[in-house]
Kinemage of the C-alpha trace (Angstrom):
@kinemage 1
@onewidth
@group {chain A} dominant
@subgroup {mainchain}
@vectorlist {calphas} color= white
{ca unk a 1} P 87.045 94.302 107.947
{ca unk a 2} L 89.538 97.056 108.080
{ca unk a 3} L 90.242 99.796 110.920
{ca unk a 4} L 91.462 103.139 109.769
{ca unk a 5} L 91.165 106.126 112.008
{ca unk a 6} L 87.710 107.628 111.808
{ca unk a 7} L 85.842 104.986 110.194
{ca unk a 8} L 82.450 104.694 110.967
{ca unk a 9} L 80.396 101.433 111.736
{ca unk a 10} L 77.114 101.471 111.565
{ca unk a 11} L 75.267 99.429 114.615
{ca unk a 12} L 71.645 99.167 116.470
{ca unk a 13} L 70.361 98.660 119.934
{ca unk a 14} L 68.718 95.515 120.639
{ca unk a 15} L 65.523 97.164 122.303
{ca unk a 16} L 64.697 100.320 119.885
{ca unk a 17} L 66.225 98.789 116.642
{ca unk a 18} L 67.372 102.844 115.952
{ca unk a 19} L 70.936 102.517 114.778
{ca unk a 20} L 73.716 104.780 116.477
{ca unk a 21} L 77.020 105.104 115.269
{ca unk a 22} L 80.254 103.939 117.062
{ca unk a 23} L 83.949 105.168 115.880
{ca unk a 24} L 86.086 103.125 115.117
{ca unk a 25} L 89.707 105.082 115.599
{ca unk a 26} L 93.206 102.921 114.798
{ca unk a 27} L 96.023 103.594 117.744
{ca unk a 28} L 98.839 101.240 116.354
{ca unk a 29} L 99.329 99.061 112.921
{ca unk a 30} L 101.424 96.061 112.736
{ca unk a 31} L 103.292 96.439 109.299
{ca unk a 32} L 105.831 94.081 110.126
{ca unk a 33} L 102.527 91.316 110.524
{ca unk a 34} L 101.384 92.407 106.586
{ca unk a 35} L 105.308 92.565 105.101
{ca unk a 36} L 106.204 88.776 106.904
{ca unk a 37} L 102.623 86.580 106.654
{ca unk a 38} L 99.976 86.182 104.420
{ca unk a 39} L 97.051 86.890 106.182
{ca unk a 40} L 94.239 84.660 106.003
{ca unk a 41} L 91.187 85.620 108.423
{ca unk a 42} L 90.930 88.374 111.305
{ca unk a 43} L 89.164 88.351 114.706
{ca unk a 44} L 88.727 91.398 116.789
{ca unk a 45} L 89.675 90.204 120.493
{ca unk a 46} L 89.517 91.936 123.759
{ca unk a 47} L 92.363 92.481 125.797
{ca unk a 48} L 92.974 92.287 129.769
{ca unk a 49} L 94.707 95.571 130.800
{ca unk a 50} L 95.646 97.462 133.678
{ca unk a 51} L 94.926 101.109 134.363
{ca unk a 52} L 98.639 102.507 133.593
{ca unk a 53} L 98.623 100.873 130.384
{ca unk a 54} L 95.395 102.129 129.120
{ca unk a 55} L 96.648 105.723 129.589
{ca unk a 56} L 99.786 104.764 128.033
{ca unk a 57} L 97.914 103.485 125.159
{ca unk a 58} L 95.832 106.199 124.869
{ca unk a 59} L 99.336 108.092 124.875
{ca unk a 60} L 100.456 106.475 122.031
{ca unk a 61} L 103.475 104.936 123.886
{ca unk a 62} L 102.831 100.743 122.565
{ca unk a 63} L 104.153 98.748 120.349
{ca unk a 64} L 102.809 95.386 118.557
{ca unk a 65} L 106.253 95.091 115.855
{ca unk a 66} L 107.824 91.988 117.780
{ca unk a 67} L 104.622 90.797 119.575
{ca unk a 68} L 102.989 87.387 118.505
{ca unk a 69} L 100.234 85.476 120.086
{ca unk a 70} L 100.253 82.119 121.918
{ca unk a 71} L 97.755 79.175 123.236
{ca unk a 72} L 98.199 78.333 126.319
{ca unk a 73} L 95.406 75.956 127.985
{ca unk a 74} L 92.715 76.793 125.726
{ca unk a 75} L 93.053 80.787 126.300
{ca unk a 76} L 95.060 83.226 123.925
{ca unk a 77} L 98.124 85.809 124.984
{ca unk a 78} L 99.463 88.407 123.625
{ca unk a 79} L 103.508 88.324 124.360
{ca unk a 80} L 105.984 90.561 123.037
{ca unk a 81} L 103.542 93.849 122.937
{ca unk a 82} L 105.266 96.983 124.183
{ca unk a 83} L 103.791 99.380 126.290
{ca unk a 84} L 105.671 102.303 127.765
{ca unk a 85} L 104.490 103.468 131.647
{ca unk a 86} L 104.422 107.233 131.347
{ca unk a 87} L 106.098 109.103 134.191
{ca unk a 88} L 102.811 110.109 135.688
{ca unk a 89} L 101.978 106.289 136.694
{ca unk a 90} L 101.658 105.530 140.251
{ca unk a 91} L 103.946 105.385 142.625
{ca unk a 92} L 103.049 101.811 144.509
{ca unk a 93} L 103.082 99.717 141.136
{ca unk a 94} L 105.739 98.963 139.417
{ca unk a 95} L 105.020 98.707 135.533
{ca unk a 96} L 105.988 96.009 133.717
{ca unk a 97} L 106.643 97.441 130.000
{ca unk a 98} L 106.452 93.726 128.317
{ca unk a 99} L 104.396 91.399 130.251
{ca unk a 100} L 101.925 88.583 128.806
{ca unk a 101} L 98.453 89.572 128.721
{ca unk a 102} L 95.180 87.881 128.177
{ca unk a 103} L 92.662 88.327 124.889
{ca unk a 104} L 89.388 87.325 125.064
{ca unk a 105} L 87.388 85.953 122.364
{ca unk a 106} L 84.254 83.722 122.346
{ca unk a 107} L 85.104 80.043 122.905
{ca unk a 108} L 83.452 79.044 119.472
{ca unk a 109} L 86.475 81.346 118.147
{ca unk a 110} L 89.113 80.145 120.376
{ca unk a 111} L 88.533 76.351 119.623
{ca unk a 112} L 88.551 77.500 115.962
{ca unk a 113} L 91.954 79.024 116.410
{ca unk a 114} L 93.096 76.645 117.699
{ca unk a 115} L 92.166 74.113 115.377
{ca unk a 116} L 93.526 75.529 112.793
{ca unk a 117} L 96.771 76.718 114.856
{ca unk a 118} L 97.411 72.958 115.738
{ca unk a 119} L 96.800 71.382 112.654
{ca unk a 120} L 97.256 73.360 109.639
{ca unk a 121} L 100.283 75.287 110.316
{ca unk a 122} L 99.016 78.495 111.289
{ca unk a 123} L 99.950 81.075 113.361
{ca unk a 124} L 98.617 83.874 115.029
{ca unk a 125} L 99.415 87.865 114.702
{ca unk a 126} L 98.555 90.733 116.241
{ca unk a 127} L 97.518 93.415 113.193
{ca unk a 128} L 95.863 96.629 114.751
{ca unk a 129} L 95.283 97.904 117.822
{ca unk a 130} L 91.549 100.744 117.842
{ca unk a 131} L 89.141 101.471 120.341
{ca unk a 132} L 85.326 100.584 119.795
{ca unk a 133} L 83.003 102.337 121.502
{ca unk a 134} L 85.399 103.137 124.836
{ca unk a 135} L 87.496 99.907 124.555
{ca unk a 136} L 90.748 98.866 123.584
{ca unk a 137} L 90.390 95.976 120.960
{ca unk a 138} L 92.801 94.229 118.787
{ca unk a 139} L 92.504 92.610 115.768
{ca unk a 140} L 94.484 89.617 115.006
{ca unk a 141} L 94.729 87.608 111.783
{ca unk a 142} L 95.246 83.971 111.502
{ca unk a 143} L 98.277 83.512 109.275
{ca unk a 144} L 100.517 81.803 107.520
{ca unk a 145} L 104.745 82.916 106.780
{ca unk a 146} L 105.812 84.195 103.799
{ca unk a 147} L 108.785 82.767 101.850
{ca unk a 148} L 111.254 85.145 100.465
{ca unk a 149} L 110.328 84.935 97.219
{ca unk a 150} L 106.631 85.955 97.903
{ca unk a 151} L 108.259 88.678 99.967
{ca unk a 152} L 109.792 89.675 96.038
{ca unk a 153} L 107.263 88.858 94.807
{ca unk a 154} L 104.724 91.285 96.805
{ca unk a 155} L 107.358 93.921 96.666
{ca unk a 156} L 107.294 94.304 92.979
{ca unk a 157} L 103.801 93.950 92.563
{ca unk a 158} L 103.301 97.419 95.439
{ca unk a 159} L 105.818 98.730 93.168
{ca unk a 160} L 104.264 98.568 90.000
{ca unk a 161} L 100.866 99.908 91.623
{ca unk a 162} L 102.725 102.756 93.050
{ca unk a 163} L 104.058 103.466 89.284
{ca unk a 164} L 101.369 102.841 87.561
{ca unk a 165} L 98.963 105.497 89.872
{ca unk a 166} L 102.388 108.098 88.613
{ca unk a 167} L 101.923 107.457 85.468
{ca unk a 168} L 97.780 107.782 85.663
{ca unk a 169} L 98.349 111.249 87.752
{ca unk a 170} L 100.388 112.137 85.078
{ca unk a 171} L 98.101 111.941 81.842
């Protein structure tokens, strides 16, 4: 399951059974994540935020390019992410731009993770970061590292897709 900005995603209520529709809109990509790992399988997790940094989000002012994810005593973090205070944030707290903070995912999906992180020599990356319906989610992706010649090797093959679509638009 992929986020781009505007998808749709088609839902229903549990009492009526009449489906609504909730928006699904993209605020940051991780290209570094897609370039580095092969990516395996993707949760969507919650994350625990402050005020500031949800209007800074909103604001466009984060960044998930050096940010990984850890386990620490059964619960996931997300280190590393970037998240610029704009000037308008209160004057009593003092922001911290690069602080740990907290995803939440069901503990079925956590003891999974971790599982897998533990044994099989996984790790786990933070992909996208969207809003669904009002929150701030992001979607990680259990992974595992690329070697530099997959790297090549993925390199050439974007290549040739990129030439071969020229060469289509051109007939």
């Amino acid at each position: 399951m992929r986020f781009i900005t505007g998808k749709l995603i088609k839902y229903t209520k549990f009492k009526e059974q009449s489906p609504f529709l909730i928006i699904c809109m993209s605020i940051i990509h991780n290209k570094k994540a897609f370039h580095d790992y092969f990516i395996e399988e993707r949760y969507e997790a919650g994350i625990v935020l402050e005020g500031w940094e949800v209007k800074a989000i909103r604001a466009g002012r984060a960044q998930l390019k050096e940010a990984y994810i850890i386990i620490r005593k059964g619960e996931l973090y997300l280190i590393g992410c970037h998240i610029s205070p704009l000037k308008t944030a209160s004057t009593h707290i003092h922001p911290e731009p690069v602080r740990t903070r907290k995803l939440l995912l069901h503990a079925e999906e956590i003891k999974r993770l971790i599982g897998k992180v533990e044994r099989a020599g996984y790790t786990l990356v933070p992909l996208d970061m969207h809003y669904k319906a009002g929150r701030i989610k992001l979607e990680t992706g259990l992974a595992k590292g690329k070697k530099q010649h997959d790297k090549r090797e993925t390199e050439k093959r974007k290549e040739w897709e990129r030439e071969r679509q020229r060469l289509i638009r051109a007939k």
